[in-house]
TIDRENTOR-163631 format. One record per atom (N, C-alpha, C, CB): y, x, z; atom name; residue number from 1; residue in one letter. Coordinates in Angstrom, 1 decimal. Glycine has a CB too. Example, Ala and Ser with C-alpha at 12.3 -4.5 7.8 and 13.67 -1.06 7.14 Angstrom:
! TIDRENTOR-163631
[[-5.7,13.2,7.8],N,1,A] [[-4.5,12.3,7.8],CA,1,A] [[-3.3,13.2,7.8],C,1,A] [[-4.5,11.3,9.0],CB,1,A] [[-2.2,12.8,7.1],N,2,S] [[-1.1,13.7,7.1],CA,2,S] [[0.0,12.9,7.9],C,2,S] [[-0.6,14.1,5.7],CB,2,S] 
This chain:
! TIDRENTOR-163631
[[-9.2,23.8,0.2],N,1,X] [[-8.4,23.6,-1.0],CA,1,X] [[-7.4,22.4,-0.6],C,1,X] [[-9.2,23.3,-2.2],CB,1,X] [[-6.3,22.4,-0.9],N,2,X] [[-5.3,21.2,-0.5],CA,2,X] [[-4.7,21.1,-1.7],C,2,X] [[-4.2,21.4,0.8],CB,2,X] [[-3.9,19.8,-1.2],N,3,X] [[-3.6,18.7,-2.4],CA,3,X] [[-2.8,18.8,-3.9],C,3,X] [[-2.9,17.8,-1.9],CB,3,X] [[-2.4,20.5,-3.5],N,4,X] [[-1.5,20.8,-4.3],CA,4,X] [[-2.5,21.7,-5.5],C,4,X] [[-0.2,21.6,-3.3],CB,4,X] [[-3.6,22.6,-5.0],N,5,X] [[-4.4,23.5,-5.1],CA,5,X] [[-5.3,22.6,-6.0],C,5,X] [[-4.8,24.2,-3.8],CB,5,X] [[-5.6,21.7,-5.8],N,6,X] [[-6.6,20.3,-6.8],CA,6,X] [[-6.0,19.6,-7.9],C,6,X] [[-7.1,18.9,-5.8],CB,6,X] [[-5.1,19.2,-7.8],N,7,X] [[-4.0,18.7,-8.9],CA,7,X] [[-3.7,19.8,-10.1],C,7,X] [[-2.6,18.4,-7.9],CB,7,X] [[-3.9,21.1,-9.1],N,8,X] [[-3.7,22.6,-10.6],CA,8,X] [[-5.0,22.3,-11.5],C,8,X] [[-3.8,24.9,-9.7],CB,8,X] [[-6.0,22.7,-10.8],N,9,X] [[-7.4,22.9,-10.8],CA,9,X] [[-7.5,21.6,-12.1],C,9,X] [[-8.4,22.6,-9.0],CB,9,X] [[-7.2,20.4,-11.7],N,10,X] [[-7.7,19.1,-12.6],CA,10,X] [[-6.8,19.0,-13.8],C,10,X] [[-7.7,17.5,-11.6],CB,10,X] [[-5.8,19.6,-13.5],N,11,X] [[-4.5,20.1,-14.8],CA,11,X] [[-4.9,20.9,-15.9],C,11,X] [[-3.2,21.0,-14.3],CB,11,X] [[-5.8,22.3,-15.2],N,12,X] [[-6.0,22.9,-16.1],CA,12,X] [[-7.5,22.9,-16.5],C,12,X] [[-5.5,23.9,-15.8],CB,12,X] [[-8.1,22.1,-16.3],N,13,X] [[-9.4,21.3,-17.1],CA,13,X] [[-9.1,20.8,-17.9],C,13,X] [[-10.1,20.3,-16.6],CB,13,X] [[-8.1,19.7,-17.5],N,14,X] [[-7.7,18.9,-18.8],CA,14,X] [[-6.9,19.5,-20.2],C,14,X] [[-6.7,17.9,-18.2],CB,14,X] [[-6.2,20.8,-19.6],N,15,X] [[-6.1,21.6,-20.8],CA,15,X] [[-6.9,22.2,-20.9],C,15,X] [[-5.3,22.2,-21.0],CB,15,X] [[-7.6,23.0,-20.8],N,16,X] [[-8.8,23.5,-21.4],CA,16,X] [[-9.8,22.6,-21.9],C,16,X] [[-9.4,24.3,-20.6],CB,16,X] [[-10.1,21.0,-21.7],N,17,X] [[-10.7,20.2,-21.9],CA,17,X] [[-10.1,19.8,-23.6],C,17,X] [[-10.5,19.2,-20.8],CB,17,X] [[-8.7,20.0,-23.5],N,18,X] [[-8.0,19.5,-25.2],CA,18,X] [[-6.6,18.3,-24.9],C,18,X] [[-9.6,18.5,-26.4],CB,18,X] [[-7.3,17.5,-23.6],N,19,X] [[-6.9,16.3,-23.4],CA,19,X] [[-5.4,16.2,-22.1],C,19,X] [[-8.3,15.5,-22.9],CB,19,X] [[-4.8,17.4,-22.1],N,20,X] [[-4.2,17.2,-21.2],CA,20,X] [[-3.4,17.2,-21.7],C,20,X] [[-4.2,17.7,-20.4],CB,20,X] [[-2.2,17.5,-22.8],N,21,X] [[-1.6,16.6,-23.2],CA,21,X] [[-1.5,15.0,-23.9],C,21,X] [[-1.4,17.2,-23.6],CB,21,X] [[-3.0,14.5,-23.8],N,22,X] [[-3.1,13.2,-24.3],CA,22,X] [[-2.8,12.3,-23.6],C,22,X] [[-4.0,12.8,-24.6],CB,22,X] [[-3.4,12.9,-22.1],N,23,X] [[-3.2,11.5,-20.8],CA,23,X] [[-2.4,11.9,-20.1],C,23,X] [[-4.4,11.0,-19.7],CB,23,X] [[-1.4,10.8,-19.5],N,24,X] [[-0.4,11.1,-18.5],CA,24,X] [[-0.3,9.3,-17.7],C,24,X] [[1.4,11.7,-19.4],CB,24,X] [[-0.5,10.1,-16.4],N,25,X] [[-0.1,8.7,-15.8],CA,25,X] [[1.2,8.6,-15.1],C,25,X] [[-1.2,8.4,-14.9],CB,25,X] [[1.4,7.3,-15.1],N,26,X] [[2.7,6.2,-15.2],CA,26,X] [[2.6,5.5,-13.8],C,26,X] [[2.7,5.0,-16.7],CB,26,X] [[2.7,6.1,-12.9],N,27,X] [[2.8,5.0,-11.6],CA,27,X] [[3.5,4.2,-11.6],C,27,X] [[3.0,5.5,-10.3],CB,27,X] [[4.4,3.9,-11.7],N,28,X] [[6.1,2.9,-12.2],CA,28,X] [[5.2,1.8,-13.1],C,28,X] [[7.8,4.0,-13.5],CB,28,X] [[5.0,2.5,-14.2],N,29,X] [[4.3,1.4,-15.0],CA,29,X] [[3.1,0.5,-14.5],C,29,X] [[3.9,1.9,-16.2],CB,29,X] [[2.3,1.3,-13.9],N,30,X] [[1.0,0.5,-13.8],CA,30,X] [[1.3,-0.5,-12.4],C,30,X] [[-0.5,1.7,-13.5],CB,30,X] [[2.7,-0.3,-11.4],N,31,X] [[2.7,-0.8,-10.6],CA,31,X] [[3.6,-2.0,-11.1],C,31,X] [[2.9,-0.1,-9.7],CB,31,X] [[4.6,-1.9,-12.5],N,32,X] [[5.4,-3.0,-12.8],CA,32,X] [[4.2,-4.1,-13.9],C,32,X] [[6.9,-2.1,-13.7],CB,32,X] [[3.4,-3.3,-14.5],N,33,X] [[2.1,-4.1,-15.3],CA,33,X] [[1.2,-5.1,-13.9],C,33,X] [[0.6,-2.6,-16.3],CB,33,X] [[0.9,-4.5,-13.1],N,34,X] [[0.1,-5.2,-11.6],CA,34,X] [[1.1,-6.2,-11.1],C,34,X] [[-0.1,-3.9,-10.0],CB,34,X] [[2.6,-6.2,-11.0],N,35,X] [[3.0,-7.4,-10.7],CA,35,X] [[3.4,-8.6,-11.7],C,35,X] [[3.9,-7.1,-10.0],CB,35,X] [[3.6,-7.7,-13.0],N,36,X] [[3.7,-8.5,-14.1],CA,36,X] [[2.3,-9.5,-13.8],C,36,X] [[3.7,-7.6,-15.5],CB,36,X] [[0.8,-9.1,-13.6],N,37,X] [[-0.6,-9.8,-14.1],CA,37,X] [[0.0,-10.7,-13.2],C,37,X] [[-2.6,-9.2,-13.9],CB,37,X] [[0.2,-10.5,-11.5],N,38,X] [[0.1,-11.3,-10.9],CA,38,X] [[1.1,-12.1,-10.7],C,38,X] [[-0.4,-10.9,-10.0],CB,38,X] [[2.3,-12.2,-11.2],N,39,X] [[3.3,-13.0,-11.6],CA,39,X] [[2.7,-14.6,-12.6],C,39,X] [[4.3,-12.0,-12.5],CB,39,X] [[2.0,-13.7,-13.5],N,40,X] [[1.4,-14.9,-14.1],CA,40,X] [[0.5,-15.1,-14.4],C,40,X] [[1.8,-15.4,-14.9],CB,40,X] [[-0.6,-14.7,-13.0],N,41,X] [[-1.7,-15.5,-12.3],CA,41,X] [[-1.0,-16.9,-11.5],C,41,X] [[-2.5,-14.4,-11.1],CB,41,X] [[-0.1,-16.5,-10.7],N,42,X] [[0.5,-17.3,-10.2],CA,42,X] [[1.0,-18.6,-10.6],C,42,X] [[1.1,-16.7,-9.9],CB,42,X] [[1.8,-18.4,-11.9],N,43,X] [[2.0,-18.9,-12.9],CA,43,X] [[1.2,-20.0,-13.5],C,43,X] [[2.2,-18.0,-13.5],CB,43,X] [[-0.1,-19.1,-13.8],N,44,X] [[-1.1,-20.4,-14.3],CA,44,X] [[-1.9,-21.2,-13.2],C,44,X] [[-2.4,-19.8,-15.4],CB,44,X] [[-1.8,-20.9,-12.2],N,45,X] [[-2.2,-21.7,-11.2],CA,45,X] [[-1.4,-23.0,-10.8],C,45,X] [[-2.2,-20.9,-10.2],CB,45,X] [[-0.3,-22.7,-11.2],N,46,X] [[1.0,-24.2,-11.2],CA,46,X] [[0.8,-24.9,-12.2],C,46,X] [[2.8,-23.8,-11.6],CB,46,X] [[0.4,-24.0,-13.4],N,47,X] [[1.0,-24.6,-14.5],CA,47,X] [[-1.1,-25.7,-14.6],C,47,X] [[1.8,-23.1,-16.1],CB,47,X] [[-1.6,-25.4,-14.3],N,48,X] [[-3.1,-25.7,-13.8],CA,48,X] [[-3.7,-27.3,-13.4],C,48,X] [[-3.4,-24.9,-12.6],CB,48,X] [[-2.7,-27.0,-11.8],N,49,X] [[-2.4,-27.7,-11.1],CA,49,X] [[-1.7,-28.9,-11.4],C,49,X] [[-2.0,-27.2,-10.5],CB,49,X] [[-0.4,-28.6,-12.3],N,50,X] [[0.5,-29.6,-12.5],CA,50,X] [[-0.4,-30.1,-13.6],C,50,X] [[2.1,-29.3,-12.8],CB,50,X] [[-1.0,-29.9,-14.7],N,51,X] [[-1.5,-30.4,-16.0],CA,51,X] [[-2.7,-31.1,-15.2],C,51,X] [[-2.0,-29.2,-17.2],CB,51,X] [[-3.4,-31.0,-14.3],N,52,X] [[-4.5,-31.4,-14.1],CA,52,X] [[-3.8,-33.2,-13.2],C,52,X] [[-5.5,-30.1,-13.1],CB,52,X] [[-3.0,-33.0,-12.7],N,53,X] [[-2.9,-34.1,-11.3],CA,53,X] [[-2.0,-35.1,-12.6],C,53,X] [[-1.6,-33.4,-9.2],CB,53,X] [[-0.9,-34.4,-13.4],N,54,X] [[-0.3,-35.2,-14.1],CA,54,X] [[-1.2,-36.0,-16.0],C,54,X] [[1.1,-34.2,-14.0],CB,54,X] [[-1.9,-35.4,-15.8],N,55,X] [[-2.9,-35.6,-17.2],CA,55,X] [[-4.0,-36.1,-16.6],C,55,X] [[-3.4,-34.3,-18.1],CB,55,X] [[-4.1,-36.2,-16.0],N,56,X] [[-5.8,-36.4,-15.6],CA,56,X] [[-5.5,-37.2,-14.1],C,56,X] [[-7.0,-34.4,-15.4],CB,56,X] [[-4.9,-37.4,-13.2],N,57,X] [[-4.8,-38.2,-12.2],CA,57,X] [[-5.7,-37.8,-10.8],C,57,X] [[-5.2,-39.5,-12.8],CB,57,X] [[-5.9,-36.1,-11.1],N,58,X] [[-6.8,-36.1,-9.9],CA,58,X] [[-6.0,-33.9,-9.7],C,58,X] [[-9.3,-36.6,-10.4],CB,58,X] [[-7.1,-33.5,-8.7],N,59,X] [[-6.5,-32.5,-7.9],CA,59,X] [[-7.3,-31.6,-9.0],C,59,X] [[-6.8,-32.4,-6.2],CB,59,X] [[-7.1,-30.5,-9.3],N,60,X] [[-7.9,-29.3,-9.9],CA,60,X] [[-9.4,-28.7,-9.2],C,60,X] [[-6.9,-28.0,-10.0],CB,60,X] [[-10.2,-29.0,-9.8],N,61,X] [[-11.3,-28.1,-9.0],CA,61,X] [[-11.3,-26.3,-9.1],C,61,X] [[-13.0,-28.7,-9.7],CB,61,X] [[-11.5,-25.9,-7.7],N,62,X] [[-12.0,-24.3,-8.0],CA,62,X] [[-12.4,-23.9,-9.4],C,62,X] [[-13.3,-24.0,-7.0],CB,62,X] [[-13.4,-24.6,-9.9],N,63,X] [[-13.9,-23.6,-10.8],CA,63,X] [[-13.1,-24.0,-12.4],C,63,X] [[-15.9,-23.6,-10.8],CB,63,X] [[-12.2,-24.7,-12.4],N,64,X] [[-10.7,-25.2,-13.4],CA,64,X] [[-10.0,-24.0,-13.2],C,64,X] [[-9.7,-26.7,-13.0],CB,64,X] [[-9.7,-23.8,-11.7],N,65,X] [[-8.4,-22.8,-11.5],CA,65,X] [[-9.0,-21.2,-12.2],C,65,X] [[-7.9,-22.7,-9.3],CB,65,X] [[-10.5,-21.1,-11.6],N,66,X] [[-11.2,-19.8,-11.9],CA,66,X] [[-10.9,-19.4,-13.3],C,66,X] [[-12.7,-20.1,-11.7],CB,66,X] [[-11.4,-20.6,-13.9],N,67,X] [[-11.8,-20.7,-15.3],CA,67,X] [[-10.2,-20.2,-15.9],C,67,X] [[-12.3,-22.4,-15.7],CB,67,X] [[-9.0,-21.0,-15.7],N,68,X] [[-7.9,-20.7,-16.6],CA,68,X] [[-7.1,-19.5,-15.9],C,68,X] [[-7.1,-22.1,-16.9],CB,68,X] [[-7.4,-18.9,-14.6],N,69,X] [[-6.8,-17.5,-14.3],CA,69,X] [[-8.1,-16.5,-15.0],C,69,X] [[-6.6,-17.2,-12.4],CB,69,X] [[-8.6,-16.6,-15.3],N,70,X] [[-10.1,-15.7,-16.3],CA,70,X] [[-9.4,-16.1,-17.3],C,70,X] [[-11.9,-16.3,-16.5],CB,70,X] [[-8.9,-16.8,-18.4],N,71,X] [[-8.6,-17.0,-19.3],CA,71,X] [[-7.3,-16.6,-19.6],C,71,X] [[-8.8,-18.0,-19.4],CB,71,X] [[-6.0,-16.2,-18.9],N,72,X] [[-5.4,-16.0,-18.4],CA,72,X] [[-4.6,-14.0,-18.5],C,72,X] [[-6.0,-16.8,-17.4],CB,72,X] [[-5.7,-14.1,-17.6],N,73,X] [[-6.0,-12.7,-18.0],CA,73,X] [[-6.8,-11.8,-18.8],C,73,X] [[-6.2,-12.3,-17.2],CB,73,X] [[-7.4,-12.4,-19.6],N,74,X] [[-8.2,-12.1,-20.3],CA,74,X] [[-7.3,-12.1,-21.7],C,74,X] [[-9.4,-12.9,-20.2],CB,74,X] [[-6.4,-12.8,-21.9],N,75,X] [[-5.3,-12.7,-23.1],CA,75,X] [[-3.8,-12.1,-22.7],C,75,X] [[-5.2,-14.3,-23.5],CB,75,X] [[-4.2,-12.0,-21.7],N,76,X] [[-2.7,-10.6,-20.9],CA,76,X] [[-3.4,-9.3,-21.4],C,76,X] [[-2.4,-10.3,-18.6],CB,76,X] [[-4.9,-9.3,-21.0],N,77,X] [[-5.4,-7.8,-21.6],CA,77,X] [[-5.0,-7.3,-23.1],C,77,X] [[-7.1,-7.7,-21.6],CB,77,X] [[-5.8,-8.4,-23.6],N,78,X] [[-5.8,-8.2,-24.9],CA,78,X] [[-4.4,-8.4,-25.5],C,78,X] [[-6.7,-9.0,-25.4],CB,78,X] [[-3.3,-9.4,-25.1],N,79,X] [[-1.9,-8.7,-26.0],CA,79,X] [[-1.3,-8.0,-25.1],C,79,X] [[-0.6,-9.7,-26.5],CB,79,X] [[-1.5,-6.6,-24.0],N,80,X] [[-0.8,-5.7,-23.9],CA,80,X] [[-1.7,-4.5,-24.9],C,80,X] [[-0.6,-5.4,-22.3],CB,80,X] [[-2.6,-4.3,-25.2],N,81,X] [[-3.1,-3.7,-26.3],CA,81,X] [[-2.5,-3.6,-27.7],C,81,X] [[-4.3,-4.2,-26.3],CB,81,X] [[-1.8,-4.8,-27.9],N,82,X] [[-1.0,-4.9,-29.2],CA,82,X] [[0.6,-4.5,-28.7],C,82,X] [[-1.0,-6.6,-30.0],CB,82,X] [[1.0,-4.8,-27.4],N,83,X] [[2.1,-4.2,-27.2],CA,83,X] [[2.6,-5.5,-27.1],C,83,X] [[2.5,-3.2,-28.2],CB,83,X] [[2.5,-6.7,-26.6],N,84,X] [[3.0,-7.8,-26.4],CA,84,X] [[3.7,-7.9,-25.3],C,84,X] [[2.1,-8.7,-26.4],CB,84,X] [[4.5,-8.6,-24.8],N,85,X] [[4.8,-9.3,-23.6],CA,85,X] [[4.7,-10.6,-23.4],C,85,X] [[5.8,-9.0,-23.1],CB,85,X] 
């Protein structure tokens, strides 16, 4: 079975499943959302860095940077769900 022959096969599951007109995937998108996260991962890693050395008088520890790229992305998830940017 080749690549073309599996792609039918998993098409027409999904219609006969109900759901194949529900899901469609978006390669463009999921690859412009992946550099969006990591744009501003990046982002809070500056912005981390600079708050920490200029507020506080010292260098950021690992688990600061961890902490606010977790934090970070954890509120990118949740406002692309509302439709945020």
């Amino acid at each position: 079975m080749d690549a073309k022959q599996s792609a039918q096969l998993i098409q027409s599951a999904m219609i006969i499943a109900g759901i194949g007109s529900l899901i469609q995937i978006n390669v463009n998108a999921i690859i412009s959302v992946t550099l969006i996260f990591l744009v501003s991962a990046i982002e809070t890693i500056g912005d981390t860095s600079a708050l920490a050395v200029s507020g506080l008088g010292r260098e950021v520890t690992t688990k600061e940077t961890a902490g606010s790229i977790a934090c970070d992305g954890y509120v990118s998830a949740l406002s692309s769900v509302f439709g945020c940017t």
